[in-house]
C-alpha positions as CSV (number, residue, x, y, z in Angstrom):
1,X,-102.1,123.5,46.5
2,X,-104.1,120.3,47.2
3,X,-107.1,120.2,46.9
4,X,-108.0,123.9,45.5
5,X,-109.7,124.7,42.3
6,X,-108.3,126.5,39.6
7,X,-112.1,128.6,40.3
8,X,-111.2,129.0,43.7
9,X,-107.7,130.2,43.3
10,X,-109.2,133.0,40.6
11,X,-112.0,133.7,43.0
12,X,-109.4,134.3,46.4
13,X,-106.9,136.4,44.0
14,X,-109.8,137.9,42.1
15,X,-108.6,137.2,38.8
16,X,-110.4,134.9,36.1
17,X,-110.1,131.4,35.8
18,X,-108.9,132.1,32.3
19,X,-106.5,134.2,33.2
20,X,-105.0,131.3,35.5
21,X,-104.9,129.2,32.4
22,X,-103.0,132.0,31.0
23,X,-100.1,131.8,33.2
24,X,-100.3,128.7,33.4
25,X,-99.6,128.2,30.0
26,X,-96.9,131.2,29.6
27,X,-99.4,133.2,27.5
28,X,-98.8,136.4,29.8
29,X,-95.8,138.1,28.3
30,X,-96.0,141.5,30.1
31,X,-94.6,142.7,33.2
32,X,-97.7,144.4,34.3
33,X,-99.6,141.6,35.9
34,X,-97.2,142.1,39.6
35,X,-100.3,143.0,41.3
36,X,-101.9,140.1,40.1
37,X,-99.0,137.8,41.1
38,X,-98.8,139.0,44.7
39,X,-102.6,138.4,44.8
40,X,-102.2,134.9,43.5
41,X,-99.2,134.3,46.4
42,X,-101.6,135.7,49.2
43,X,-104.3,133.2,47.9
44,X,-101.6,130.8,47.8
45,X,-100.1,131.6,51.2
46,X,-96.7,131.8,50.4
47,X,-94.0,132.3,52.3
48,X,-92.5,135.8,51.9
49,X,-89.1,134.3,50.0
50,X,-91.7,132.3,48.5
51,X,-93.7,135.6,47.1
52,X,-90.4,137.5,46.6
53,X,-89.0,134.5,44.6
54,X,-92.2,134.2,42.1
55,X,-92.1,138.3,41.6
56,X,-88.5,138.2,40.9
57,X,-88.6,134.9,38.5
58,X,-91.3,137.1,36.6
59,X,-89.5,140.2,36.5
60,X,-86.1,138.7,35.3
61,X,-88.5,136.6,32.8
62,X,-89.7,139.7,30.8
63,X,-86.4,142.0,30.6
64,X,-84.5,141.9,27.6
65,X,-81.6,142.3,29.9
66,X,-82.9,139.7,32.0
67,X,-82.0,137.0,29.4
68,X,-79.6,133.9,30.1
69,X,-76.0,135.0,29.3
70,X,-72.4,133.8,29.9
71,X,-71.3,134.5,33.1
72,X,-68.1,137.1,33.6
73,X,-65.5,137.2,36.2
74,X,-67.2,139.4,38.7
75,X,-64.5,141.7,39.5
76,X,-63.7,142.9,43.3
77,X,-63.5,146.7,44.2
78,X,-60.4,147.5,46.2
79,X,-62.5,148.7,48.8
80,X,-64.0,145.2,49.1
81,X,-60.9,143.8,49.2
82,X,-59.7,146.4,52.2
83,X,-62.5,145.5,54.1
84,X,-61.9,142.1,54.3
85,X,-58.8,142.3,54.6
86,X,-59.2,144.0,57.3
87,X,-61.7,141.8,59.1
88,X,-59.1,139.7,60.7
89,X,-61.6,138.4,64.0
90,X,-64.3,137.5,62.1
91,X,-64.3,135.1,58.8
92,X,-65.8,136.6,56.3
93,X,-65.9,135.4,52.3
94,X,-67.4,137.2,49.0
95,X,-70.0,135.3,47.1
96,X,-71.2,135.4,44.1
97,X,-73.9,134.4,42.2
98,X,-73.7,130.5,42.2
99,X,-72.8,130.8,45.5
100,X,-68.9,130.7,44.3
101,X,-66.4,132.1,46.6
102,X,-64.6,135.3,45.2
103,X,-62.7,136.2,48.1
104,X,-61.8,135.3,51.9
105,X,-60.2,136.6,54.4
106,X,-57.5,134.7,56.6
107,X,-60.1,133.3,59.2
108,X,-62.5,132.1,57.1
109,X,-59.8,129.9,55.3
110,X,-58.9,128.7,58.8
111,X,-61.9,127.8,59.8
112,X,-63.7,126.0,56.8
113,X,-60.3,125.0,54.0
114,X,-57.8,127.1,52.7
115,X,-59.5,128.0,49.6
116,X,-55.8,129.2,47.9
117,X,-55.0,125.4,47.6
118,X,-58.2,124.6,45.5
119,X,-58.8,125.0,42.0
120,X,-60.8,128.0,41.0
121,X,-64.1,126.2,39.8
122,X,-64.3,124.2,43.5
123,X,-64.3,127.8,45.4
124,X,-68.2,127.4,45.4
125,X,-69.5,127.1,49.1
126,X,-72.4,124.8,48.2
127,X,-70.4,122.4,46.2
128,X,-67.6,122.3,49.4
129,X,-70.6,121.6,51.9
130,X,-71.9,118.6,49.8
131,X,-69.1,117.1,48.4
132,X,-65.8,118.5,50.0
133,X,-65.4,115.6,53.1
134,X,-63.3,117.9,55.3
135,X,-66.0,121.0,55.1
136,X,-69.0,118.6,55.2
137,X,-67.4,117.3,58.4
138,X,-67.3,120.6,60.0
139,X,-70.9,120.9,60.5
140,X,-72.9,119.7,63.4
141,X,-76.1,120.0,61.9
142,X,-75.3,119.0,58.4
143,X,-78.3,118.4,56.6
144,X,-79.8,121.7,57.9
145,X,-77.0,123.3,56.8
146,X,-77.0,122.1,53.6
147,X,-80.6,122.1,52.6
148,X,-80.5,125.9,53.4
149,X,-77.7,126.2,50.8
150,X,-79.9,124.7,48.4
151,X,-83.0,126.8,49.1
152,X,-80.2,129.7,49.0
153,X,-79.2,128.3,45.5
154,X,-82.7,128.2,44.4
155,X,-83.8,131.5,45.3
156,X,-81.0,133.5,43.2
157,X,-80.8,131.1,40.5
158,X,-80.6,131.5,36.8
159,X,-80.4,129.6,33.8
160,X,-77.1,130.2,33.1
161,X,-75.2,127.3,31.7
162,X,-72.5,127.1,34.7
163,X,-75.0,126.9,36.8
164,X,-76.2,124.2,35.0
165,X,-73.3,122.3,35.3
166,X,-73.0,123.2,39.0
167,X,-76.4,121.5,39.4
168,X,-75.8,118.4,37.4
169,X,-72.6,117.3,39.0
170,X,-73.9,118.1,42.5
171,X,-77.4,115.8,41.1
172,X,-75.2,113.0,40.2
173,X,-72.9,112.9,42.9
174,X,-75.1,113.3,45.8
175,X,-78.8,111.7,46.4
176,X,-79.8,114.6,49.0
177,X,-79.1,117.6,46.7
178,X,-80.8,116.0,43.8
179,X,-84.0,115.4,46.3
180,X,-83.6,118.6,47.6
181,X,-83.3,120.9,44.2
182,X,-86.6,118.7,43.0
183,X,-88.8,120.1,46.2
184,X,-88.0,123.6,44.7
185,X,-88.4,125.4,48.2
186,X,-86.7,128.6,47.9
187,X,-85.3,130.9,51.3
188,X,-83.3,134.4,51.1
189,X,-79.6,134.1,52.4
190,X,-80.0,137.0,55.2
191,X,-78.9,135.4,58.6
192,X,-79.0,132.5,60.5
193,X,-76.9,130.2,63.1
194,X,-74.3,127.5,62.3
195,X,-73.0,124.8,64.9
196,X,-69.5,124.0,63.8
197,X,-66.9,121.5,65.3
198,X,-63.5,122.2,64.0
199,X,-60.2,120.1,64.6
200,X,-58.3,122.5,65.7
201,X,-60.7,125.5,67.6
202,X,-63.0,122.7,68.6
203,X,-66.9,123.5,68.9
204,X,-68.5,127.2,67.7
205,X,-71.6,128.4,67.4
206,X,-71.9,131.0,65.1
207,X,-74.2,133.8,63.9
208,X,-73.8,134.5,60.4
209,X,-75.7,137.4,58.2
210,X,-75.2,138.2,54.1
211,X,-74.8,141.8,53.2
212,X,-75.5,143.4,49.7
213,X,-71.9,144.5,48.2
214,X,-73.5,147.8,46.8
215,X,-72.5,148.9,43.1
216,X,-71.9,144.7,42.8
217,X,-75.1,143.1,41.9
218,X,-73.5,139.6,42.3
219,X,-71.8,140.0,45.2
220,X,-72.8,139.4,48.6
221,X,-70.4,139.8,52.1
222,X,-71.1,136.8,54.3
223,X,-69.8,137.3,57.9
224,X,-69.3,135.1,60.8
225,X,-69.7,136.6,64.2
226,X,-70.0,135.3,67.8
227,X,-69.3,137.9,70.6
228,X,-68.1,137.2,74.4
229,X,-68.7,133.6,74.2
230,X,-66.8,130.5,74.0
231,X,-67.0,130.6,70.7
232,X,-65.9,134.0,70.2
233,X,-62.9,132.7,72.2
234,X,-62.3,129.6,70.4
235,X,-62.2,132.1,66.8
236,X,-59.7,134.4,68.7
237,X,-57.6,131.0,68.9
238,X,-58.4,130.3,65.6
239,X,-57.1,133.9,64.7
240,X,-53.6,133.2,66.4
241,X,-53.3,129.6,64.5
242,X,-54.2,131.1,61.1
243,X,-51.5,134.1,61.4
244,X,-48.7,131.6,61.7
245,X,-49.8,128.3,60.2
246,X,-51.3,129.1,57.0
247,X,-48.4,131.4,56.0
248,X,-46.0,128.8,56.9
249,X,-48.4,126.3,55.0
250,X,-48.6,128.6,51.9
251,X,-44.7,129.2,51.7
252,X,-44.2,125.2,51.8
253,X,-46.9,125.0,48.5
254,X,-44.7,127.7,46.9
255,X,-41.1,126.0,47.4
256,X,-42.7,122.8,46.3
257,X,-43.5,124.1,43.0
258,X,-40.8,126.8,42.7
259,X,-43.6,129.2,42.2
260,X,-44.6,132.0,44.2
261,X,-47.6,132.9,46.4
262,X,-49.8,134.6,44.8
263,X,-52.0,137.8,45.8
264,X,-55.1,135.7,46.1
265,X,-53.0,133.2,48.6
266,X,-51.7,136.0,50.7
267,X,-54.5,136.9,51.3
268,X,-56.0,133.7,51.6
């Protein structure tokens, strides 16, 4: 914080200024100081992702457990898959960690891409926003959009070398993300509004909120609503064009490559 002494920072969180030093150095190696943490983000004036962030960072710092790993498939209950299957007026997708996309529903592929026709490692919503044209496109309000994505990113992330590599191609490839990773501001994925104009539904506004899939740890529900509104009319539209064109779609991707449609691009 400009302008504010190490002194004064110990003195508003009623610590020492050695013991500032201390963390500042990574000489604090137990888990016990949280108190002290929250006292230094109230001194600070941190946001609440802010404080939740830094106590989290900390926690996941001194657990064994807690250390950098290869990531696994995260694997989807069949009652997950049920209930979105079963969502058909509402798009809805399963994230995971990264932000990668684990499952959709038939709305959600009609209104952002159909996500059966992509490669596994680009199903990751913040690398579609930034460097997919047709999804970037689709927002009104772009650069909020995506800068929230990035604070999204931030907040859950963890050394973990996909991550990693998520991060550097999105650095290289796009000016904003790299500027926007390097402020390091950090915001929980809970709800918010999107303004969307898509080529075939034309122009939605949507609420959106993230749910906790519970027993999953990685796994988050994200869900698209707008009720008795244009826009809940234009995705009732949208409903109608995805239950005949996508099928139709996926079947002529299957006779092309004499293959057939997968579970994943059924559902998809």
């Amino acid at each position: 914080m400009p302008g504010l002494r190490r002194e004064e920072l110990a003195s508003l969180a009623g610590v020492s200024a050695d013991y500032i030093v201390w963390l500042e150095q990574g000489r604090v190696k137990s888990a016990s100081p949280a108190t002290i943490l929250t006292a230094l983000a109230r001194a600070l004036e941190l946001r609440p992702d802010e404080e939740e962030y830094l106590l989290r960072r900390a926690a996941e710092a001194a657990s064994p457990a807690g250390k950098p790993t290869a990531a696994r498939s995260p694997e989807l209950s069949q009652a997950t898959r049920v209930l979105l299957d079963s969502m058909v007026n509402v798009p809805a997708l399963v994230l995971g960690r990264r932000m990668d996309i684990l499952a959709w529903n038939s709305l959600s592929s009609a209104l952002f891409t159909d996500y059966s026709r992509l490669p596994a490692k680009r199903r990751n919503h913040i690398w579609l926003t930034f460097l997919d044209p047709e999804v970037r496109g689709l927002y009104a309000n772009w650069e909020q959009v995506a800068q929230e994505c990035v604070a999204y990113l931030l907040m859950d992330a963890w050394p973990l070398p996909e991550l990693a590599r998520l991060v550097g191609e999105l650095s290289l490839k796009d000016h904003d993300f790299r500027r926007w990773w390097a402020d390091h501001k950090v915001r929980s994925q809970r709800q918010g509004r999107k303004e969307c104009v898509h080529p075939v539904a034309g122009e939605l506004s949507l609420d959106f909120q993230v749910l906790d899939v519970r027993g999953a740890t990685e796994q988050s529900l994200l869900v698209y609503t707008e009720p008795h509104s244009p826009s809940a009319q234009a995705l009732t539209f949208l409903a109608g064009w995805a239950a005949t064109e996508l099928p139709a779609r996926s079947a002529q991707a299957s006779s092309s490559t004499g293959e057939p449609a997968d579970e994943t691009k059924r559902r998809g």
